[in-house]
Structure formats: C-alpha cells, structure tokens
N, C-alpha and C positions, 0 to 999 in steps of 0.2 A: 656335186660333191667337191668340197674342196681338195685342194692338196698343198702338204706342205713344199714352200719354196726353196727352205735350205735341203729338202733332200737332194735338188739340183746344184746347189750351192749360188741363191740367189738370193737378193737381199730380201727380207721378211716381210717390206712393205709390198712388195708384188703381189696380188692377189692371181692363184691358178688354180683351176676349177676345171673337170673331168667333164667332157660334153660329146663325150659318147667314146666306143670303143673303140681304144686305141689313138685315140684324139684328147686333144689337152688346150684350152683357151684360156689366155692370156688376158685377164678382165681390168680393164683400163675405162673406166666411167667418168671424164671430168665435164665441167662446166664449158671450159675452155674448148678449142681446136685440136685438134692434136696435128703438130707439124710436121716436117723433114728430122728435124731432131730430135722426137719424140719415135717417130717412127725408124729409126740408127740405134736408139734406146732400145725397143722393142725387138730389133734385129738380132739384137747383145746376149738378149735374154735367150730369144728363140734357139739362136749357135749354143747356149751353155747345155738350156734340155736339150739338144740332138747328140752333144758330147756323154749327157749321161743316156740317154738313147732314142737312137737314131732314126728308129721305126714309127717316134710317135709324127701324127702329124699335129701342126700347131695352128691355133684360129686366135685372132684377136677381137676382140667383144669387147665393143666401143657403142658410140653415140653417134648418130652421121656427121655430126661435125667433123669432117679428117677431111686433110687438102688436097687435089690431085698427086700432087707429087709423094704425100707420103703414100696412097694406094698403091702408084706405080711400084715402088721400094719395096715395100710388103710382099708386093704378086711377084716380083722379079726374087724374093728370098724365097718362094713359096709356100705364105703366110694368108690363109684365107680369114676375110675380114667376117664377121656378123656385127651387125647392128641390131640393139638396144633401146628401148627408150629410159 
C-alpha cells in the first residue's frame, strides 16, 4: 500500500509504501549502487517521518547493490534494509 509522501512533507518523487503494521519502507529501486550519500539522503527522509511520527519504524527496500558503509549508516540510524530484486 502506498503512502503519500507530502503528508510527511517529503518530496513526491520518494516512493513510501506500508510493509506491515506500524512499519513504513522507503522504496529506493536503482540500477546503480546506492552510496554514502545516498544513504545521508535516506537518513533526511527517515528524521522527517519520525518528526511526523516517532513510533513508526522505517525499512529501506532496495536492491543488494548498497556499499558497506552505506549499511553501516542506515543500522547506526536504525533503518532496516530489505532487499529486492
């Protein structure tokens, strides 16, 4: 189930999707890597839904493409990854 992103006040191209109760992931699907600053991006997002609220938890739904370091950053925000194909 989707959700809309500006009711966070996030920009519209963020795709955020319901993936189970009381959890909200973050669907990030590229070709590409996803980097260190990709993953600071994602961080940005995750801070704005916990400001509108605080109780959700957030997963980011990607592709295994992602680098150690952006994992590290994610797990240290406490942002659980799924992977996708």
């Amino acid at each position: 189930m989707d959700i809309d992103p500006a009711f966070y006040g996030i920009s519209a191209r963020v795709k955020l999707t319901k993936t189970g109760n009381n959890k909200i992931g973050i669907y990030k699907v590229v070709k590409s890597r996803i980097i260190r600053k990709d993953a600071l991006k994602i961080t940005e997002i995750a801070s704005q839904i916990r400001i509108k609220d605080p109780n959700l938890k957030i997963a980011l739904i990607c592709t295994p493409n992602i680098c150690s370091k952006s994992i590290k950053i994610l797990e240290k925000e406490g942002i659980e990854i799924s992977f996708t194909e």
